[in-house]
C-alpha positions as CSV (number, residue, x, y, z in Angstrom):
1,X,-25.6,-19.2,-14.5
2,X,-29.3,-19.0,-15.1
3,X,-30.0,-17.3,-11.3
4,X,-27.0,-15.5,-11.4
5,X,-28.5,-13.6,-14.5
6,X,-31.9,-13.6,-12.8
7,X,-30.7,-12.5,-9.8
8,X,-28.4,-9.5,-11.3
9,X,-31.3,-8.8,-14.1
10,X,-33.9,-8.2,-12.1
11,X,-33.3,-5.4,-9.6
12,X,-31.5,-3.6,-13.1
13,X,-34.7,-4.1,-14.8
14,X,-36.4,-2.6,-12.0
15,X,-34.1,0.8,-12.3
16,X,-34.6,0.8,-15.7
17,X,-37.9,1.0,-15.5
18,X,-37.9,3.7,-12.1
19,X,-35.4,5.9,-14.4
20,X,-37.6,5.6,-17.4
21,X,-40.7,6.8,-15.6
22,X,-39.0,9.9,-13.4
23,X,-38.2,10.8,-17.0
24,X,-41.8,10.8,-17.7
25,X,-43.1,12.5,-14.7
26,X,-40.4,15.4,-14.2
27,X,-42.1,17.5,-17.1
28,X,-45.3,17.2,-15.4
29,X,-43.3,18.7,-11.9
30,X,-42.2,22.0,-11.3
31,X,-38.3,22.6,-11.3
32,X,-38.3,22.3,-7.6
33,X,-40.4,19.8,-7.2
34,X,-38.8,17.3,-10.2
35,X,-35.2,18.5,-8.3
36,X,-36.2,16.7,-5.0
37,X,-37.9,13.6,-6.5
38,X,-34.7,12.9,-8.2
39,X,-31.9,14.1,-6.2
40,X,-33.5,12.3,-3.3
41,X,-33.6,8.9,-4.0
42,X,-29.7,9.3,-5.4
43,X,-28.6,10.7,-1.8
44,X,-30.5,7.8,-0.3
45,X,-28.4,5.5,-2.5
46,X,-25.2,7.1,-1.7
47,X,-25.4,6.7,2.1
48,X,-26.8,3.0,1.1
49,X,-23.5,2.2,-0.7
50,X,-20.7,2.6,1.7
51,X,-21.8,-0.3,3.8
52,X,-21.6,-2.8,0.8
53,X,-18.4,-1.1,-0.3
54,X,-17.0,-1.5,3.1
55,X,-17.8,-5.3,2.9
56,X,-16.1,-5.3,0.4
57,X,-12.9,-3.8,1.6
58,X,-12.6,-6.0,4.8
59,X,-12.8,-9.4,2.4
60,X,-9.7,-7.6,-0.2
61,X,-6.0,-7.1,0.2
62,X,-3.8,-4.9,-1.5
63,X,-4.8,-2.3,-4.1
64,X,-8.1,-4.5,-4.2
65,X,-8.7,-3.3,-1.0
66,X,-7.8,0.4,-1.4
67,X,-10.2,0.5,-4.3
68,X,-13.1,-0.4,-2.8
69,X,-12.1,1.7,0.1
70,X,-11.9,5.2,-2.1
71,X,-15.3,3.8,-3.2
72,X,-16.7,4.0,0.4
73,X,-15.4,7.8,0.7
74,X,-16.9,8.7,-2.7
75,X,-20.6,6.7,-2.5
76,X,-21.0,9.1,1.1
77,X,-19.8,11.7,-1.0
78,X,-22.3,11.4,-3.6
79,X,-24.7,11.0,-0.7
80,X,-23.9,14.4,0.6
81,X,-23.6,16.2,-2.8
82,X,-27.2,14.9,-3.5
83,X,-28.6,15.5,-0.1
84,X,-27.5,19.4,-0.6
85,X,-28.8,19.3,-4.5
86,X,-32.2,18.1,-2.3
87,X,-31.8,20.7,0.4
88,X,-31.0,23.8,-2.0
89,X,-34.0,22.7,-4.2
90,X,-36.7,22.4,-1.2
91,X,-34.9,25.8,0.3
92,X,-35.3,27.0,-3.1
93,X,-31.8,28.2,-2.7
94,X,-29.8,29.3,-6.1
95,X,-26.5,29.2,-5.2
96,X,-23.3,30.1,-7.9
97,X,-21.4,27.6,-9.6
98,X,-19.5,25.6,-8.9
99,X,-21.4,25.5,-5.6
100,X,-20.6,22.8,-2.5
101,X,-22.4,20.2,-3.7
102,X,-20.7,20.7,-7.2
103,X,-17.8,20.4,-5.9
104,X,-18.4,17.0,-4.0
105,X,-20.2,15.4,-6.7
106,X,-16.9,15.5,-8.9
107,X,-14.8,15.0,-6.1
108,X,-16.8,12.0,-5.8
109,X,-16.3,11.3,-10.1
110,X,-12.5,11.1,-9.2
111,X,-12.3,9.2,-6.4
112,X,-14.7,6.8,-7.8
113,X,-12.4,6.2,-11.0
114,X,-9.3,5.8,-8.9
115,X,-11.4,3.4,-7.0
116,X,-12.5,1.8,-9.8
117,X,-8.6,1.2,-11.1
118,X,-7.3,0.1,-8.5
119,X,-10.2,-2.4,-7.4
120,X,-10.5,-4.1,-10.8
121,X,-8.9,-8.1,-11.0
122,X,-5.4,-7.4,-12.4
123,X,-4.4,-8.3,-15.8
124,X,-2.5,-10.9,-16.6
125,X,1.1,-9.5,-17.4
126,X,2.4,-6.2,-18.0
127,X,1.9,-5.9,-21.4
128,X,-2.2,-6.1,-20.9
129,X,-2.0,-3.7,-18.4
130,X,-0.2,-1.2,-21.0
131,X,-2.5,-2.2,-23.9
132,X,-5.9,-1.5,-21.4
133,X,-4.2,1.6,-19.9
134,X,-3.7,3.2,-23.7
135,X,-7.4,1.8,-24.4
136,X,-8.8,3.9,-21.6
137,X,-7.0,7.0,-22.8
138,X,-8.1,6.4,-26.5
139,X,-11.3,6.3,-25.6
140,X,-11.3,9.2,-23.4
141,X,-9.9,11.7,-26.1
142,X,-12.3,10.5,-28.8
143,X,-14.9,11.3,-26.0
144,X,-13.2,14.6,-25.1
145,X,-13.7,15.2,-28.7
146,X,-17.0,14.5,-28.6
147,X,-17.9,16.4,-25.9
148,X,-15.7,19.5,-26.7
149,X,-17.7,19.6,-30.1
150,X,-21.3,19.5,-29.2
151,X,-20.9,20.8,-25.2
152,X,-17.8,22.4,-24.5
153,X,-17.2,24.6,-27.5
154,X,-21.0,26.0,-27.5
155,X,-20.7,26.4,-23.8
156,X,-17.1,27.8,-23.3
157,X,-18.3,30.8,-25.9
158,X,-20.1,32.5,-23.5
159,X,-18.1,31.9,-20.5
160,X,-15.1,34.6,-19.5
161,X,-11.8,33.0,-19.9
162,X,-11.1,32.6,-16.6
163,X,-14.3,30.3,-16.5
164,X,-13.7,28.2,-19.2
165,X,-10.5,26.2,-17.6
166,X,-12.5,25.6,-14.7
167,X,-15.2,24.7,-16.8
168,X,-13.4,21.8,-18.8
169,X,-12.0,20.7,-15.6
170,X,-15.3,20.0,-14.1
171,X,-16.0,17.8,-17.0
172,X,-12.9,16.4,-17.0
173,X,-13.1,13.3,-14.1
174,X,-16.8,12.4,-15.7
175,X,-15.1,12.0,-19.4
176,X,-12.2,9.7,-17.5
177,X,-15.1,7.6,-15.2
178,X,-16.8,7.0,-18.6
179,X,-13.9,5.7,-20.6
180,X,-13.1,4.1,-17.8
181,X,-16.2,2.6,-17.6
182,X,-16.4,1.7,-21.0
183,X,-13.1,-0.2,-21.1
184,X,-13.2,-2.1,-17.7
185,X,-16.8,-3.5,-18.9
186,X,-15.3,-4.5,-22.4
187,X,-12.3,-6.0,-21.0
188,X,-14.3,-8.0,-17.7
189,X,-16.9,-10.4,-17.6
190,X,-19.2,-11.3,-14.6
191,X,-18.3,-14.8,-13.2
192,X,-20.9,-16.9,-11.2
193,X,-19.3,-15.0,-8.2
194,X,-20.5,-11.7,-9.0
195,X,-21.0,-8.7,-10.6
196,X,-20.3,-5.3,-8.4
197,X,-17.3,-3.9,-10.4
198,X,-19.6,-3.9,-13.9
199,X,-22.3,-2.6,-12.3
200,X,-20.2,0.4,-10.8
201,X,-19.0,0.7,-13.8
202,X,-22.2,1.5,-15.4
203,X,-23.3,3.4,-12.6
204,X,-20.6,5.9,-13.0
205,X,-20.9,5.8,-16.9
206,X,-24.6,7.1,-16.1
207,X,-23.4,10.0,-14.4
208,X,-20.9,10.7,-16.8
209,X,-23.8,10.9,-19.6
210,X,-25.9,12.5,-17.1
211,X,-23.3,15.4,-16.3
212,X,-22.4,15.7,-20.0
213,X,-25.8,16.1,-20.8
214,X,-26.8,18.2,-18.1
215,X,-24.3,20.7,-19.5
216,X,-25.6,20.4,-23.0
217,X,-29.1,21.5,-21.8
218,X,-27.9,24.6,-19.4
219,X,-25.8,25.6,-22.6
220,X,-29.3,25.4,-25.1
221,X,-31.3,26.6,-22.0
222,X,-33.5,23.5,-21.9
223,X,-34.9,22.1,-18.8
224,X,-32.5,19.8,-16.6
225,X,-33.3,17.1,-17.4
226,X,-34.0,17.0,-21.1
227,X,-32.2,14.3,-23.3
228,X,-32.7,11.5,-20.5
229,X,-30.6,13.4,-18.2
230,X,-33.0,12.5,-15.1
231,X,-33.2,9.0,-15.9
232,X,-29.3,8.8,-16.6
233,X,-28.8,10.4,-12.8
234,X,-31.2,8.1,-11.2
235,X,-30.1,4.8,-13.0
236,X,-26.4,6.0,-11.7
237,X,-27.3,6.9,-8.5
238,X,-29.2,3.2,-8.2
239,X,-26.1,1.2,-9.9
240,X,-24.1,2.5,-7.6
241,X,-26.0,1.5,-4.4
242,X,-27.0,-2.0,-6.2
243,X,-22.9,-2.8,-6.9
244,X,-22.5,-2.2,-3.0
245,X,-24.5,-5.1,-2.8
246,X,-23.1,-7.8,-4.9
247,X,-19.4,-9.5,-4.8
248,X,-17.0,-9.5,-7.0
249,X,-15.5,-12.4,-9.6
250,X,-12.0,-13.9,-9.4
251,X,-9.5,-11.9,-11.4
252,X,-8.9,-13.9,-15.0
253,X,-5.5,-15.1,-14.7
254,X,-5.7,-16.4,-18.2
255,X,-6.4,-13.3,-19.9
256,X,-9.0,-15.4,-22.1
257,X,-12.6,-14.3,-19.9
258,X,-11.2,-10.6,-20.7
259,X,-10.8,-10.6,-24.3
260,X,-13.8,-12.3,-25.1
261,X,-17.5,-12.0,-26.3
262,X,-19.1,-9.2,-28.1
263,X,-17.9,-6.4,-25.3
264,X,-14.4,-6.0,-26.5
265,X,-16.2,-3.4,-29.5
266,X,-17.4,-1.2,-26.9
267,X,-14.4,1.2,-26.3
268,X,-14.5,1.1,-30.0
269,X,-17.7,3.2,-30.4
270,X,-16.7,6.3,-29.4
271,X,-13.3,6.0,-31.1
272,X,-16.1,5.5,-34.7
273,X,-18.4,8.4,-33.6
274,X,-15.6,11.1,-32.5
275,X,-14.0,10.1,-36.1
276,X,-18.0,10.6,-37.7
277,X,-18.6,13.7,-35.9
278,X,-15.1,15.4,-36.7
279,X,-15.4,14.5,-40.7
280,X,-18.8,15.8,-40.5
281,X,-17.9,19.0,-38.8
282,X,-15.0,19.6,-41.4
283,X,-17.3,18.7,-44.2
284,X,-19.5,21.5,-43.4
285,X,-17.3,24.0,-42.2
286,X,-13.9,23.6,-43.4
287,X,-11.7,24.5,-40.5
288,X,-11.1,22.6,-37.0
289,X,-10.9,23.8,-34.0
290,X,-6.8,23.1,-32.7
291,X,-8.4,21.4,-29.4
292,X,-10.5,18.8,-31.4
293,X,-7.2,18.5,-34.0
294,X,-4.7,18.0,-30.8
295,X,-7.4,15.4,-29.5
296,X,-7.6,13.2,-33.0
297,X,-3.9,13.2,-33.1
298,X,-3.1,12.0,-29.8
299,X,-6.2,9.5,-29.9
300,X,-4.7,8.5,-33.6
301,X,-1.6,8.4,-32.1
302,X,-2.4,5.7,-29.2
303,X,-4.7,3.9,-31.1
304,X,-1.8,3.5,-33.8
305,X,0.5,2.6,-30.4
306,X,-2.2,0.0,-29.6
307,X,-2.1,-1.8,-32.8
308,X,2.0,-1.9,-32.5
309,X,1.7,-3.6,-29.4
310,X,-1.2,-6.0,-30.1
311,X,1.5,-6.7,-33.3
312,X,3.9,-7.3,-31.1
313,X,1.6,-9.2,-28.5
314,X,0.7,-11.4,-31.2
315,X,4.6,-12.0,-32.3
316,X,5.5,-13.3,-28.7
317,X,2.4,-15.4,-28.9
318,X,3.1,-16.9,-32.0
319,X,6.5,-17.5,-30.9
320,X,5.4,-19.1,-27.4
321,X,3.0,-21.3,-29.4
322,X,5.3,-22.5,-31.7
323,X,7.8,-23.4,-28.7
324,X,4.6,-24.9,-27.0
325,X,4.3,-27.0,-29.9
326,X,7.9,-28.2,-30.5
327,X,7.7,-28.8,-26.4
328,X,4.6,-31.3,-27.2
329,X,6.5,-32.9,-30.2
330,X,9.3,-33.9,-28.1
331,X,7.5,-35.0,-25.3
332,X,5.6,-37.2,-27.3
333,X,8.6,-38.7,-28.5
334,X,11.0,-38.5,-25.6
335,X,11.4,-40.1,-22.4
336,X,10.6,-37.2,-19.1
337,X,13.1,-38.3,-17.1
338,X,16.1,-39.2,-19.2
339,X,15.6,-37.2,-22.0
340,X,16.1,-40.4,-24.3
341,X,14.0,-41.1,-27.4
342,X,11.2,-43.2,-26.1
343,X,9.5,-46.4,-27.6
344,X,7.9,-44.8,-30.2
345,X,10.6,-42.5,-31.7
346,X,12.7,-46.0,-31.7
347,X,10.0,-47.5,-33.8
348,X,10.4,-44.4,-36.0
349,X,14.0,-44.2,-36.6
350,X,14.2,-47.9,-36.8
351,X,12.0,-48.2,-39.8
352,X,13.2,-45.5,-41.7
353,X,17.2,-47.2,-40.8
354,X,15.8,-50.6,-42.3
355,X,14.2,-49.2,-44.8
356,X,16.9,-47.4,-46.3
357,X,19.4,-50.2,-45.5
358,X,21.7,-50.8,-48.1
359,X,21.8,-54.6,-49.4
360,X,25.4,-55.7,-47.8
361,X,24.6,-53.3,-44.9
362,X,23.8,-54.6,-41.4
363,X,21.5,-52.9,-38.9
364,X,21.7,-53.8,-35.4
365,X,19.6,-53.7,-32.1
366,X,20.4,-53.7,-28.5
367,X,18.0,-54.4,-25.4
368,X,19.2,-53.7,-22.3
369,X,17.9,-54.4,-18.7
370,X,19.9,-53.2,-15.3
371,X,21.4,-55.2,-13.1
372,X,20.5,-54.8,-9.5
373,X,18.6,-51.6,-10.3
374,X,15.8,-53.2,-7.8
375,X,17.5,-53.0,-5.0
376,X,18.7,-50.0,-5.0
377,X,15.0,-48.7,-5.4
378,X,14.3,-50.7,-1.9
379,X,17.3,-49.2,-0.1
380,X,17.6,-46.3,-1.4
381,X,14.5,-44.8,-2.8
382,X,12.8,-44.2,-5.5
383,X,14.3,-40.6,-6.1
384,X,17.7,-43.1,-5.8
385,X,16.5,-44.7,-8.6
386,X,15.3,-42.1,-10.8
387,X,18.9,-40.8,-10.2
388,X,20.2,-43.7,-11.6
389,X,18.1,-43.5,-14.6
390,X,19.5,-40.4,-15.6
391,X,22.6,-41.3,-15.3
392,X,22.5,-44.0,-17.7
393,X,20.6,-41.9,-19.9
394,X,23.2,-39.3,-20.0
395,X,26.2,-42.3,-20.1
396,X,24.5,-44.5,-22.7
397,X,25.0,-42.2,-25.6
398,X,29.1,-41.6,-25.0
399,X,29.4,-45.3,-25.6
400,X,27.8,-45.3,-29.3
401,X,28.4,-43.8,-32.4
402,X,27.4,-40.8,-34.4
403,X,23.9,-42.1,-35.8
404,X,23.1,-44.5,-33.5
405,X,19.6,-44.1,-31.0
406,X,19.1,-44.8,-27.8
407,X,16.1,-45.2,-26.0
408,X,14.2,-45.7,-23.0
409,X,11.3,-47.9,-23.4
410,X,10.7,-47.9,-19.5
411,X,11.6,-49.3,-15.8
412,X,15.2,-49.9,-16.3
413,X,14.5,-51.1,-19.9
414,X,16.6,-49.6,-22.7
415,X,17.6,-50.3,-26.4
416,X,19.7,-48.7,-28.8
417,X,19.6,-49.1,-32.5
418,X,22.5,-49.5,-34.7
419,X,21.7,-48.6,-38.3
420,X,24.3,-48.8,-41.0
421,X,26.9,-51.8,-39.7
422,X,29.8,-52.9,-42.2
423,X,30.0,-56.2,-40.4
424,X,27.9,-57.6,-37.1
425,X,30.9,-57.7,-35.2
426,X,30.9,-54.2,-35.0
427,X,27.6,-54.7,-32.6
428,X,29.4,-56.7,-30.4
429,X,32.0,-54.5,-30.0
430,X,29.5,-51.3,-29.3
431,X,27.7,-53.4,-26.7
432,X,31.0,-54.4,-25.1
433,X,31.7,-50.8,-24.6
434,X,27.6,-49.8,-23.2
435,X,28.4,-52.5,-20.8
436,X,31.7,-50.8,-19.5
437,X,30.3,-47.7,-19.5
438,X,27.6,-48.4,-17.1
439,X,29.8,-50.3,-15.0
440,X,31.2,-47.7,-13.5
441,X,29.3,-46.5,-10.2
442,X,27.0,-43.7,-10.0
443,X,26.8,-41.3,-7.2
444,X,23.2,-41.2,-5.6
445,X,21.6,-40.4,-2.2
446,X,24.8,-40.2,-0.5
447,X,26.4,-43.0,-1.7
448,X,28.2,-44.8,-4.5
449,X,26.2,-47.7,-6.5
450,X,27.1,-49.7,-9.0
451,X,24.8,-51.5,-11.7
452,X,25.7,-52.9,-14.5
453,X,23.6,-54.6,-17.5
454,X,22.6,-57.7,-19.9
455,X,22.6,-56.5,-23.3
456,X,20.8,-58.7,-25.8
457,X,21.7,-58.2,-29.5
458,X,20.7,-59.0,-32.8
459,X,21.7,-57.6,-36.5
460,X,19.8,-57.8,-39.8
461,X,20.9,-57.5,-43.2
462,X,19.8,-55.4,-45.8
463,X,16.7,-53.6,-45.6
464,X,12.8,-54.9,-46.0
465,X,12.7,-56.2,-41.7
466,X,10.3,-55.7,-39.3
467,X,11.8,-54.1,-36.0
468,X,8.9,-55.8,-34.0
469,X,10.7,-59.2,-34.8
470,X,14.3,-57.6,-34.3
471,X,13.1,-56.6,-30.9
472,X,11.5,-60.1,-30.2
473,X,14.6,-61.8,-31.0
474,X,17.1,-59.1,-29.3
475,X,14.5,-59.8,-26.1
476,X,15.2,-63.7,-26.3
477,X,19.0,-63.0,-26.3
478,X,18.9,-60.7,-23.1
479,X,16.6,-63.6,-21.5
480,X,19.8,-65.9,-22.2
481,X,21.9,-63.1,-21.0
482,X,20.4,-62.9,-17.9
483,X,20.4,-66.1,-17.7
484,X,23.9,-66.2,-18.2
485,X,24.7,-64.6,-15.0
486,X,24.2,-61.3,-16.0
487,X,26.4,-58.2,-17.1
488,X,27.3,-60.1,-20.4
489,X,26.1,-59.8,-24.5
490,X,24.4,-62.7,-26.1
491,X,23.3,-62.4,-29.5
492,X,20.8,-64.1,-30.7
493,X,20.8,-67.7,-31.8
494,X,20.2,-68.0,-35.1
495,X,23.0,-65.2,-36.3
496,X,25.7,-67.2,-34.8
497,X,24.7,-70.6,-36.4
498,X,26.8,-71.6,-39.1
499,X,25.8,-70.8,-42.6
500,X,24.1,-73.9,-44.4
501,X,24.8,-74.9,-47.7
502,X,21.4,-75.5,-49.6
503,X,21.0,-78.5,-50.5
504,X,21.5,-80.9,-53.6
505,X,19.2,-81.2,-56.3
506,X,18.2,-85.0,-56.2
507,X,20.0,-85.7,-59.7
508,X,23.0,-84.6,-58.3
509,X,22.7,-86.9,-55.3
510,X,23.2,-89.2,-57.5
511,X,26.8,-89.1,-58.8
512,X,29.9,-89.8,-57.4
513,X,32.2,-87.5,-56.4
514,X,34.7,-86.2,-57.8
């Protein structure tokens, strides 16, 4: 990352620093002579650019590749608008406005922002793409408002109204390519692949100021390229060509690279200073113009729009999250491919039944193992198998009651617990009926098979037990069950022993019987 930001950093410092000193020579040129040294090296940049932006085009599909292609057509445009600025300035030619090269420079301003929409990575989801869209109109009223106040209005005054239309409209594409700007450089990061949309971006940001600008000084008769307007043009003019030279990044399917780091403020500054400049200007003179009050309200308006969806953005998340979350809880408790409670939730629900066991209340467990699952794995399959699985997961439950659990520790291993019993019995009755449920065949890969089961049981009564020793001894009856021959219930051994009287103190040994 550190030579991607050395590589980027350097040739921008470099037209930093070219920008900041044809600032400091023009005053020291005549008008002529500071036009060509800076309209120059911006048509030399502008036949530069198509190449790189043509590179660009051959590796894109889509709307990818119709962006960059528009920004091919519009770099040679800016290339032939500045070589004309160059030619009328060295002809010393003064001709009307809007003049030829006018009009291609913001021919090349419009193409240049469709470009520039269409060639950015795609949002992820329809909803971003709303949310940015009313971002980049936001931010170009409170900039038309900005602009109408300290260029347009002083400008317009003067002009005829036929003029003044065609005036605004001029400005018009600039205003859009900055907010444009502003929002596709808040709303992207570079990546280690590159960096050519953010540094068209800027480029035609620069030009925006510069044109903006530009206007401001013809409108206070100051020279060109007061303000920082010559070093605006030539930093442009520069970021253009460099971006036709550098790559661009992966689009951010996750949405995350785009709404992060300090950037996502930026479309916010303009919104802050329109709002600043507007207060002040009523403060002082009490009225507004209706074109800067029609441009607060509809920029209020979308900003309010924003925030409604970002609510309701943040809702959906919230509620994704939250199913996320209950998703995570049951798989952490639940068997993927039956569905069943897995070993853990068994532990759960098992201590909590023997814990809240009642004193003549019995609380039962059942281990079960298939038999002939194995074979039908070597025959059949494994997706055979797994089709068995199920099905036993789906039958196990019709065979129990309302209460009980069953669960899938793994392989073809299952158990079920019985919490609540009247009498043990009743576990032997339940365990009869799991085995004749699962006796009947199961439809898989074709064909009919048939497993059955060993169930081993045990019971426990009252509460205070320890399911690990319930299992141990329900495992040591299924051992005996499949020992048995298989596909029966054998309970464990020491709950079928007869009960044993305790025995006689030794002074009662001692007398007869009566």
């Amino acid at each position: 990352m550190r030579e991607l930001r050395h590589r980027i950093m350097t040739p921008v410092v470099a037209i930093a620093l070219a920008a900041i000193a044809l600032q400091l020579v023009l005053p020291l040129l005549s008008t002529r002579s500071g036009l060509v040294v800076a309209s120059l090296p911006i048509a030399v940049a502008g036949f530069v650019a198509p190449a790189g932006f043509l590179r660009q085009a051959r590796v894109q599909r889509g709307r990818e590749r119709a962006g960059w292609s528009l920004g091919v057509v519009a770099s040679g445009m800016l290339g032939v608008s500045y070589t004309l600025y160059t030619a009328y300035a060295v002809l010393d030619l003064q001709p009307g406005k809007p003049n030829l090269a006018d009009l291609l420079s913001v021919s090349s301003a419009t193409l240049a922002v469709i470009g520039i929409a269409l060639a950015a990575p795609p949002l992820p989801g329809a909803m971003a793409s709303t949310t940015h869209a009313i971002d980049t109109a936001t931010v170009a009223g409170s900039m038309f408002a900005l602009v109408w106040q300290f260029v347009i209005a002083p400008a317009t005054a003067t002009l005829a109204r036929g003029s003044q239309l065609t005036y605004v409209l001029t400005l018009l594409p600039e205003i859009i390519a900055a907010a444009l700007a502003l929002t596709l450089m808040s709303r992207t990061r570079a990546s280690r692949d590159g960096r050519a949309l953010q540094l068209l971006a800027a480029g035609m940001g620069m030009f925006a100021l510069a044109a903006v600008g530009s206007t401001h000084n013809t409108t206070e008769r100051q020279p060109w390229y007061a303000l920082g307007v010559g070093a605006l043009y030539l930093a442009g003019g520069l970021l253009v060509a460099l971006a036709s030279r550098d790559t661009v990044g992966p689009a951010d399917a996750s949405g995350r690279r785009a709404h992060a780091g300090f950037w996502t403020a930026l479309p916010y500054v303009p919104v802050a200073l329109a709002i600043c400049a507007v207060s002040g200007l009523y403060l002082r003179s009490g009225t507004l113009s209706p074109v800067l009050v029609w441009a607060l309200l509809c920029t209020t308006g979308l900003a309010m729009l924003r925030q409604f969806l970002s609510l309701v953005t943040i809702k959906r998340l919230l509620s994704d999250l939250d199913e996320q979350q209950e998703r995570l809880r049951h798989a952490a408790h639940h068997d993927t491919l039956t569905g069943l409670p897995n070993r853990a939730a068994f532990h759960g629900r098992a201590d909590e039944a023997l814990a809240a066991a009642g004193p003549d209340q019995h609380t039962g467990v059942l281990l079960l193992d298939l038999d002939g699952f194995k074979p039908v794995n070597d025959r059949l399959g494994h997706a055979a198998g797994d089709a068995v699985l199920v099905a036993v997961g789906r039958r196990l439950p019709g065979a129990l009651r309302v209460g009980d659990t069953p669960a899938r520790f793994g392989g073809d291993e299952f158990a079920v617990l019985l919490p609540g019993l009247a009498d043990p019995a009743e576990a032997e009755m339940i365990a009869a009926r799991v085995l004749a449920e699962l006796a009947v065949p199961v439809p898989t890969a074709g064909t009919w098979v048939q497993v059955g089961a060993s169930v081993g049981l045990t019971t426990a009564r009252g509460p205070g037990h320890a399911i690990d020793r319930l299992l141990r001894e329900a495992d040591h009856a299924l051992y005996t069950a499949k020992a048995a021959g298989k596909g029966v219930v054998r309970r464990h051994a020491a709950h079928v022993l007869p009960r044993q009287q305790p025995p006689l103190p030794a002074a009662a040994q001692d007398q007869p019987a009566v």
